[in-house]
C-alpha positions in Angstrom: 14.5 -15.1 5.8 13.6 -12.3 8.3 12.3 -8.8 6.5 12.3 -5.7 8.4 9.4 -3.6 7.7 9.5 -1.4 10.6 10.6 1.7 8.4 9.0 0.4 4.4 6.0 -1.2 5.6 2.0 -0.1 5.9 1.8 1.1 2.4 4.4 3.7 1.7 6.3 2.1 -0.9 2.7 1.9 -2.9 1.8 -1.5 -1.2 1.3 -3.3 2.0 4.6 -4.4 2.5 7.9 -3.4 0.7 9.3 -7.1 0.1 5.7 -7.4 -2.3 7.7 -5.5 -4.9 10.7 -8.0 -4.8 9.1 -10.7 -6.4 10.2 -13.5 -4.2 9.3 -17.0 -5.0 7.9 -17.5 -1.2 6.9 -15.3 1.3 9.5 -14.4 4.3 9.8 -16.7 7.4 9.5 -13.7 9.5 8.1 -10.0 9.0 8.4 -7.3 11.8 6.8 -4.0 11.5 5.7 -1.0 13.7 5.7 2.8 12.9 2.6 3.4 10.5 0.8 0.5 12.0 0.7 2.2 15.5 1.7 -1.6 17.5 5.3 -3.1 17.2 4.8 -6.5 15.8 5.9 -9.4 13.8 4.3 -12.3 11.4 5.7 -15.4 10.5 5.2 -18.9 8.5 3.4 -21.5 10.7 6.3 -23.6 10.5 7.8 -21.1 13.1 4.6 -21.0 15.2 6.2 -21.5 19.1 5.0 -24.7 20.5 3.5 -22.9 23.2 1.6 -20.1 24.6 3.8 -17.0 25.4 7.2 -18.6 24.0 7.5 -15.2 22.3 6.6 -12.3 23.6 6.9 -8.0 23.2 5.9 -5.3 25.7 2.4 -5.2 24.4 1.5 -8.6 23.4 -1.6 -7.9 21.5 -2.9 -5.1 23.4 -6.7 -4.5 22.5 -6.5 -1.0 22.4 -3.3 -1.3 20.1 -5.3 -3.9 17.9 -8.9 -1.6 17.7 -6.3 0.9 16.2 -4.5 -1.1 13.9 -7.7 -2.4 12.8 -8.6 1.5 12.2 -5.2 1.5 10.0 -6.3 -0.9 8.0 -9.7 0.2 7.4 -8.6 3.7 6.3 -5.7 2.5 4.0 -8.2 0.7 2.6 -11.2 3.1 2.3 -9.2 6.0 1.8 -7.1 4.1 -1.0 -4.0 5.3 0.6 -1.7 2.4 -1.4 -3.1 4.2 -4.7 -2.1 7.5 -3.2 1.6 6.7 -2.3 1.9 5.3 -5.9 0.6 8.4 -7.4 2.6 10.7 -4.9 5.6 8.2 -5.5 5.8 8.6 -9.0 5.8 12.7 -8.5 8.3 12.6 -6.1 10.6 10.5 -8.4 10.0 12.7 -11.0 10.3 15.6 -9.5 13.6 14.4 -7.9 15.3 13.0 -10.6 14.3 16.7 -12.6 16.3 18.3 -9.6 19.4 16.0 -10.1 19.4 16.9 -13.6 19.1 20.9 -13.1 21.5 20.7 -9.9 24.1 17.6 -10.7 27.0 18.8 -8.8 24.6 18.7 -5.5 22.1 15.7 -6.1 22.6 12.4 -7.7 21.2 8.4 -7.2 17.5 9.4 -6.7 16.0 6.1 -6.2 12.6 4.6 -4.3 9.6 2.5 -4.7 6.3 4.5 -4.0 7.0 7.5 -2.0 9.8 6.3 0.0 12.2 7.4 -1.7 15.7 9.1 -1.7 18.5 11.3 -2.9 22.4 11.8 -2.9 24.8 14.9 -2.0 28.0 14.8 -3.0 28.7 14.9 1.2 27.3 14.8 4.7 28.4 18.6 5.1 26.6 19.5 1.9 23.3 17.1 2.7 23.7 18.8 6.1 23.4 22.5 4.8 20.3 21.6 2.4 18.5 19.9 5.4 19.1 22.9 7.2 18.1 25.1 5.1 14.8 22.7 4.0 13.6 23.0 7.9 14.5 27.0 7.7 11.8 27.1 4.8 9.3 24.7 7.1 10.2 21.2 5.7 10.9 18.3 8.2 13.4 16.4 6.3 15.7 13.4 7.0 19.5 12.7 6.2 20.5 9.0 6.2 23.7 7.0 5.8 26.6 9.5 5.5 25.3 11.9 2.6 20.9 11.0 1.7 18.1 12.7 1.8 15.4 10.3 2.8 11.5 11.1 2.4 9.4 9.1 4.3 5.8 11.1 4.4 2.4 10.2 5.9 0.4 7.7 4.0 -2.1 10.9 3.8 0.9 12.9 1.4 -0.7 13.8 -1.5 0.6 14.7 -5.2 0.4 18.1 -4.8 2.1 18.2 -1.6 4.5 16.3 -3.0 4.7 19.5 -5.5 5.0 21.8 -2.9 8.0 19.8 -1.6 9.7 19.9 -4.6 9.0 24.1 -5.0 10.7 24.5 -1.5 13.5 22.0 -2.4 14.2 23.7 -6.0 14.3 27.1 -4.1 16.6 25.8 -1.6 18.6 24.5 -4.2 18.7 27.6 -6.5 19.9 30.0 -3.8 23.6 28.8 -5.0 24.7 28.8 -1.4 24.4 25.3 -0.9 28.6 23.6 -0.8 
């Protein structure tokens, strides 16, 4: 089994790696990540350990500098107990989402996430369009995915009461009734 961890991975979903919250009886054959960790990379099961040197290989093949930074990564996800953080951030974001989709139903539904990678429904692209739109018109970098979600994906560093100021902006985007 290969798992993807390029966009879940590094701690955003509350821990290290998003497939930890599947509760798989063994651990993946193969694991690639990037984004967070600041180095494009993959692990994998020694079973699948090439039987030579450079029989798999990526454009920066263990650069030192990109390791001293990932080692960096580490260190401050660890000291600055960042996993806690997107837990605690997580479980305001749901909230506060899931509060929205129950004060504005004909515009949000599905919340769903682990951590604080998480996401919400419109009932259309066009309408998940206009409240992007209008998010970034009020200073919020926000994502659409697939053809009608709201994806948030914030720094490791996103804190609960940022994740309260989010939801401010968002409710007041909502409210403005323009939004179909």
């Amino acid at each position: 089994m290969i798992v993807d961890e390029v966009q879940t991975g590094v701690g955003l979903t509350g821990r290290m790696w998003a497939h930890e919250h599947w509760g798989l009886e063994e651990p993946p054959d193969f694991v690639t990540f990037a984004k967070k960790m600041l180095i494009g990379g993959y692990y994998y099961k020694e079973e699948f350990r090439p039987q030579g040197g450079y029989r798999i290989i990526n454009t920066w093949v263990g650069d030192p500098a990109k390791l001293v930074l990932l080692e960096a990564v580490i260190r401050v996800i660890e000291e600055d107990r960042l996993l806690d953080n997107m837990r605690e951030t997580g479980q305001v974001l749901m909230e506060g989402l899931r509060t929205l989709e129950n004060k504005y139903p004909d515009i949000l539904d599905g919340t769903r996430g682990q951590g604080s990678f998480c996401a919400v429904d419109c009932p259309t692209e066009a309408v998940r369009n206009t409240v992007i739109r209008a998010l970034r018109n009020k200073g919020v970098q926000a994502g659409g995915c697939g053809e009608r979600t709201i994806r948030c994906r914030p720094a490791l560093i996103f804190q609960p009461h940022h994740a309260e100021m989010f939801l401010d902006i968002f409710n007041s985007v909502l409210a403005q009734g323009n939004i179909r």
